[in-house]
C-alpha positions in Angstrom: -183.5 57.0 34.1 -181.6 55.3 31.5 -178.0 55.8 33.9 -180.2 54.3 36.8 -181.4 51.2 34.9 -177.8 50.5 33.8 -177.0 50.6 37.2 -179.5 48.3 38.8 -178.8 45.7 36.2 -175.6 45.2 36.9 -175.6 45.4 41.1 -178.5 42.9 40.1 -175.9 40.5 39.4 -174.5 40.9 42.5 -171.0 40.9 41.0 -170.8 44.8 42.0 -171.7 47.5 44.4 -173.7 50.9 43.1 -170.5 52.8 43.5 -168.4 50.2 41.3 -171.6 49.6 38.6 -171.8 53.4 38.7 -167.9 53.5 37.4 -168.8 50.8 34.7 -171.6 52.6 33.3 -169.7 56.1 33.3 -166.6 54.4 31.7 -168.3 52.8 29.5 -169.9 56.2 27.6 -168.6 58.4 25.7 -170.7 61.6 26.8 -169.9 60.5 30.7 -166.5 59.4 30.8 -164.0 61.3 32.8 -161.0 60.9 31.5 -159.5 61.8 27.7 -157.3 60.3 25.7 -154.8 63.0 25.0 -152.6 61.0 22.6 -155.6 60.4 20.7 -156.5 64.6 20.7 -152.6 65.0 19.8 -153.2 62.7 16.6 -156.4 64.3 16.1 -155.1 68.2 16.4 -152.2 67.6 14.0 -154.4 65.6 11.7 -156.5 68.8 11.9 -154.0 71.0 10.9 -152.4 69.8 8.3 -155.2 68.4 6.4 -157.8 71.1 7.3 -157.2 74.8 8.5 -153.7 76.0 7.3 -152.8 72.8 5.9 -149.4 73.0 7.4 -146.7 71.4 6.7 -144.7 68.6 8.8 -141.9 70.9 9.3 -144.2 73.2 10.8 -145.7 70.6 13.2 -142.2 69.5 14.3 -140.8 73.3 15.4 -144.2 75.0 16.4 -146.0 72.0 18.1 -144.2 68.5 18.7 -142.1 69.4 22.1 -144.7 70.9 23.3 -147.2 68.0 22.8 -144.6 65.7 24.2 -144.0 67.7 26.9 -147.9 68.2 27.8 -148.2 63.9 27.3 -145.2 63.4 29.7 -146.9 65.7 32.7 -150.1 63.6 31.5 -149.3 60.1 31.8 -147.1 61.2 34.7 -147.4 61.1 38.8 -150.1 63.5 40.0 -151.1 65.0 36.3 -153.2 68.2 36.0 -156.8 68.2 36.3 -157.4 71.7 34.2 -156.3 73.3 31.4 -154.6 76.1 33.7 -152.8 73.6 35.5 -151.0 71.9 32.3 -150.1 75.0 30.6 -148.4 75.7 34.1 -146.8 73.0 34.4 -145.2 72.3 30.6 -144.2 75.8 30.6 -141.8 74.9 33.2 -139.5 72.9 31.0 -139.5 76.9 28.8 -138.3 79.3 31.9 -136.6 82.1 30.6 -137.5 81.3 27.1 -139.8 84.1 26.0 -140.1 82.6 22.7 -140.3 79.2 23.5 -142.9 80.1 26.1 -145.3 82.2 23.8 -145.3 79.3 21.5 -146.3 77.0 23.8 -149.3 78.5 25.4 -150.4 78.5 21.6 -149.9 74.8 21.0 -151.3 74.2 24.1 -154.4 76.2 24.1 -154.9 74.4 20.8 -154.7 71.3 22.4 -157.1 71.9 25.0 -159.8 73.5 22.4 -159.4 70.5 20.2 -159.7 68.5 22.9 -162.8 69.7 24.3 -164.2 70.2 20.5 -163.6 66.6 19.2 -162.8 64.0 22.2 -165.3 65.2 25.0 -163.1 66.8 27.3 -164.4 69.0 30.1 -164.8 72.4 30.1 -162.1 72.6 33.2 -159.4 72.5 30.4 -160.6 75.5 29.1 -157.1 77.9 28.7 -158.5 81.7 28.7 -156.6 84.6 27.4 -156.4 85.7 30.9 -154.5 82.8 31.8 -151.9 82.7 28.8 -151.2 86.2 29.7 -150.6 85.7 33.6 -148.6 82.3 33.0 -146.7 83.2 30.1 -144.7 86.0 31.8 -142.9 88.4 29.8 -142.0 89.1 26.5 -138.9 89.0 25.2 -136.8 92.3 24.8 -137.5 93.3 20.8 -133.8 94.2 19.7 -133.1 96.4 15.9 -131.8 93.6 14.0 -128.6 94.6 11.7 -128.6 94.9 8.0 -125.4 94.2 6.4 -124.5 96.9 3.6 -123.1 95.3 0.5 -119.2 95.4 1.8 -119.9 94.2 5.0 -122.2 90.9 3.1 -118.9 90.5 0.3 -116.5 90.6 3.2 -118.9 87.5 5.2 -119.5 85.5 2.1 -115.5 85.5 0.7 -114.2 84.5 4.1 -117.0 81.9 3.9 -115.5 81.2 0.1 -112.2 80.2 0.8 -113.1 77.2 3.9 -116.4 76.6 2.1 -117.7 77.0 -1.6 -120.7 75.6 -1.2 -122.0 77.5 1.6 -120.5 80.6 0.1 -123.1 79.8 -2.6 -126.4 79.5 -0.5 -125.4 82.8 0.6 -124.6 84.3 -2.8 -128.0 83.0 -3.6 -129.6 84.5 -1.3 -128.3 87.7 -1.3 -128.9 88.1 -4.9 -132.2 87.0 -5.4 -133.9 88.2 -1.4 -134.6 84.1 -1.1 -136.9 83.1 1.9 -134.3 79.6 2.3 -137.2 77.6 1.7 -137.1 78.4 -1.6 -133.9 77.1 -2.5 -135.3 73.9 -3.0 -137.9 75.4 -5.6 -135.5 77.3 -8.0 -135.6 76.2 -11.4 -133.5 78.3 -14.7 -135.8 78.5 -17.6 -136.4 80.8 -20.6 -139.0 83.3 -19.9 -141.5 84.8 -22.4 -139.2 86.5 -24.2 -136.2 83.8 -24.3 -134.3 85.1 -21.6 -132.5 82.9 -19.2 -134.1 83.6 -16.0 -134.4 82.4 -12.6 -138.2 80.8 -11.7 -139.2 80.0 -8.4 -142.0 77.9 -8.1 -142.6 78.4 -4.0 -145.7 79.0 -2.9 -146.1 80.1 0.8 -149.2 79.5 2.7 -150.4 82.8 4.1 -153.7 82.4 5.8 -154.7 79.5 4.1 -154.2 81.6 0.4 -150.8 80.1 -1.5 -148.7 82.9 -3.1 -148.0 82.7 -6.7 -145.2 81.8 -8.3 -142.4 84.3 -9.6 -139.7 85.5 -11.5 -137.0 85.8 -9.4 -135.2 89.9 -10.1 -131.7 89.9 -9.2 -130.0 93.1 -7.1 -126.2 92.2 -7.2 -124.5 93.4 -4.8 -121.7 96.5 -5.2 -118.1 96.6 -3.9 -117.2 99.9 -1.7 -115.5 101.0 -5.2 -118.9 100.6 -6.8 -118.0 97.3 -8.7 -120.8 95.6 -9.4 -120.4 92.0 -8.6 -121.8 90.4 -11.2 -122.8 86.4 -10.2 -124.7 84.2 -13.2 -125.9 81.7 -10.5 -128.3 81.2 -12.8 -125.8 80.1 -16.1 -123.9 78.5 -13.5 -127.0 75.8 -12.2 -127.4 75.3 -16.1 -123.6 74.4 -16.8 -123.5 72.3 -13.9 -121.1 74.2 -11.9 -122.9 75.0 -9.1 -121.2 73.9 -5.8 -123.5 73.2 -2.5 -123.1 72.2 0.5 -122.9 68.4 1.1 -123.7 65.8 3.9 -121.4 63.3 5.6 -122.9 60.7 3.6 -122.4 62.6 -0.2 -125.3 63.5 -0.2 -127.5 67.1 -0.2 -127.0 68.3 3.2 -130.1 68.8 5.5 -130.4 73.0 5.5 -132.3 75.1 8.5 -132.6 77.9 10.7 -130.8 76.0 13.4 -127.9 75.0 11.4 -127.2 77.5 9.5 -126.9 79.8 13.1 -124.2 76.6 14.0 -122.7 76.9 11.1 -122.9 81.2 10.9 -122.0 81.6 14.8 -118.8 79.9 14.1 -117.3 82.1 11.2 -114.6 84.2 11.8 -116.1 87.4 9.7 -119.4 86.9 11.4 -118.0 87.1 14.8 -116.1 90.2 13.9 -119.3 91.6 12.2 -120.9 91.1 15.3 -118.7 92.7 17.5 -118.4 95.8 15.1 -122.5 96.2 14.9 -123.0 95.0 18.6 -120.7 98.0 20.0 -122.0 100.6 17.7 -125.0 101.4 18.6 -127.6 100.9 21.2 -127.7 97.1 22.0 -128.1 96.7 18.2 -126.7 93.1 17.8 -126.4 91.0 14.0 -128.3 87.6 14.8 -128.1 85.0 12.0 -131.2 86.4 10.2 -129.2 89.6 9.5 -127.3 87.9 6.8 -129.8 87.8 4.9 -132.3 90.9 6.0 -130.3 92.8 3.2 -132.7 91.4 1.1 -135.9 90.8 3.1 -135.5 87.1 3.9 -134.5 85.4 7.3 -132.9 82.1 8.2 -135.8 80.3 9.4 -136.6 76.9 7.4 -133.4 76.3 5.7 -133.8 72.5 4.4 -134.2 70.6 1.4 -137.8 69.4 2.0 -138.9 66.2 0.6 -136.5 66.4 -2.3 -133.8 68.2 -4.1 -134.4 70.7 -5.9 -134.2 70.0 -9.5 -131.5 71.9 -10.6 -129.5 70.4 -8.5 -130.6 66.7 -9.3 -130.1 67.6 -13.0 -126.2 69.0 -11.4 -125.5 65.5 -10.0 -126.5 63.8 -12.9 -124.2 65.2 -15.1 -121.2 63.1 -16.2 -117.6 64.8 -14.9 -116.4 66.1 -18.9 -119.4 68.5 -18.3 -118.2 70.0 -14.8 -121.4 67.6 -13.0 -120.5 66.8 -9.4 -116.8 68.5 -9.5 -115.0 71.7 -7.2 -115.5 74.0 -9.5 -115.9 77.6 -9.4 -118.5 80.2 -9.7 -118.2 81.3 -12.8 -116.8 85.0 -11.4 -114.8 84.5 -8.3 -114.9 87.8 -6.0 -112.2 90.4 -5.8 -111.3 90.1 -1.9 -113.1 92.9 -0.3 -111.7 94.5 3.0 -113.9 95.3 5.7 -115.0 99.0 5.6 -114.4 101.2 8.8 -117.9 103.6 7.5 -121.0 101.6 7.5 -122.1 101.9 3.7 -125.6 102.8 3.0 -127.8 99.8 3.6 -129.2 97.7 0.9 -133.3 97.4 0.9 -135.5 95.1 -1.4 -134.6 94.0 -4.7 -136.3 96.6 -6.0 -134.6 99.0 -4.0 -130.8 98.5 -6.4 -130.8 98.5 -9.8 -131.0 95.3 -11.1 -130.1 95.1 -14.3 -130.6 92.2 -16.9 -131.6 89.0 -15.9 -128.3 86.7 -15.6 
């Protein structure tokens, strides 16, 4: 009754007809309206989950949901735009063919749109995306390939070629490889006396797993071991505290910007890792060595490389240190590798830090 009266009133007038006053009244509410404003359920879905749910972080927004929303707002705002949730996901998927990755992400983001949508900003239940419908417009997975692991010559032999065009570099790996470092966590890695007075290696990361942080930890080295059995003995951890740490740096001087995508650039165009990947590609059964594989010796992968935020502080306290003291200078690690020779045999492959003997802390 209350639609009706609205209605009357305003043909009443006699400024409109019942089909234009019945427009009016229906754009006018919030509970009638037709349309959505889907930039306003973008805002409102990344609000959502950063501050609520997982609490995720920016990064996370930016690979795992940004080009997709884009991509959704484009086909929106755009000539002849879908009228159902089936219909978008169809259509931004499009931009993702032959991307099986790519693809399964987006029908995530997207369905996450549309439920927020619906949820908060009274879309209609037409935008509903069903499992049924992720799974027919998806298409197939990709092809799950056995990732390499690098045994301990084959990881020496990558990181000294690496060494000799690019110290600092050399370094993240080193790091890496000794401590099984998600690369996140570079940015969290502080030297410090532990409860006994021992120089040790703290890393104060915390990853988000279901909404429940992971505590902080003492990092346990597992250095790495020469085919002659040499133990290869790096004191990354002495060398942050004297300063003579080397990283990688920017165009401008400054730290340079670390993640998954460019460390694969920067990996993809080695030397040792293209002949690494030949050697593992034709051994055996469409094995291949992706850039992750550097660093699966130790458990960790190459997704999320970057400083975050900041620097972390050991290396703020490194740049801050005047010249005399080695601060801000080439200088080496403080035990340069023997030059290892790429090993015929594959060696036994390493596992988990707990897996080799790691001795004392550096």
């Amino acid at each position: 009754m209350q639609l009706i009266g609205r209605i009357y009133q305003i043909v009443a007038t006699g400024q409109q007809t019942v089909k234009g006053a019945l427009q009016t009244v229906v754009d006018g509410s919030d509970t009638m309206k037709t349309g959505t404003n889907w930039s306003s359920a973008v805002d409102g879905l990344r609000a959502e989950l950063m501050n609520g749910r997982n609490e995720i972080l920016p990064a996370t927004w930016k690979s795992n949901y940004q080009q997709y929303m884009e991509e959704a707002l484009r086909i929106l705002d755009g000539p002849n735009p879908p009228h159902d949730g089936h219909g978008l996901l169809q259509r931004t998927l499009e931009r993702w063919k032959g991307k099986a990755a790519s693809r399964a992400a987006c029908c995530i983001a997207i369905r996450n749109l549309t439920d927020h949508a619906m949820a908060r900003h009274h879309a209609a239940a037409c935008w509903t995306i069903t499992a049924p419908i992720v799974k027919n417009l998806r298409g197939k997975t990709s092809e799950k390939r056995t990732k390499a692991t690098l045994s301990d010559s084959e990881m020496l032999y990558l990181i000294e070629g690496v060494d000799r065009r690019n110290p600092g570099w050399a370094n993240v790996l080193r790091a890496l490889a000794l401590f099984g470092l998600r690369p996140i966590e570079l940015q969290h890695l502080v030297p410090k006396p532990d409860d006994q007075g021992v120089l040790r290696m703290w890393c104060s990361y915390r990853k988000n797993c279901g909404g429940q942080l992971t505590a902080p930890r003492w990092l346990l080295p597992a250095p790495l071991h020469m085919a002659s059995g040499e133990r290869q003995d790096w004191n990354i951890t002495g060398a942050m505290v004297a300063g003579l740490l080397e990283i990688p740096e920017g165009r401008d001087g400054g730290f340079r910007v670390l993640n998954g995508h460019y460390v694969e650039q920067f990996l993809r165009i080695q030397p040792e890792w293209k002949e690494l990947k030949a050697i593992y590609t034709a051994r055996g059964n469409g094995c291949g060595l992706t850039p992750s594989g550097t660093v699966t010796a130790c458990g960790a992968t190459s997704e999320g490389w970057k400083w975050e935020r900041s620097p972390p502080p050991w290396a703020t306290a490194w740049r801050s240190m005047p010249a005399a003291t080695g601060g801000h200078q080439r200088q080496p690690l403080l035990r340069r590798l023997k030059r290892p020779s790429l090993p015929e045999g594959m060696d036994k492959p390493r596992g988990t830090a707990m897996d080799v003997d790691s001795g004392s802390a550096p």
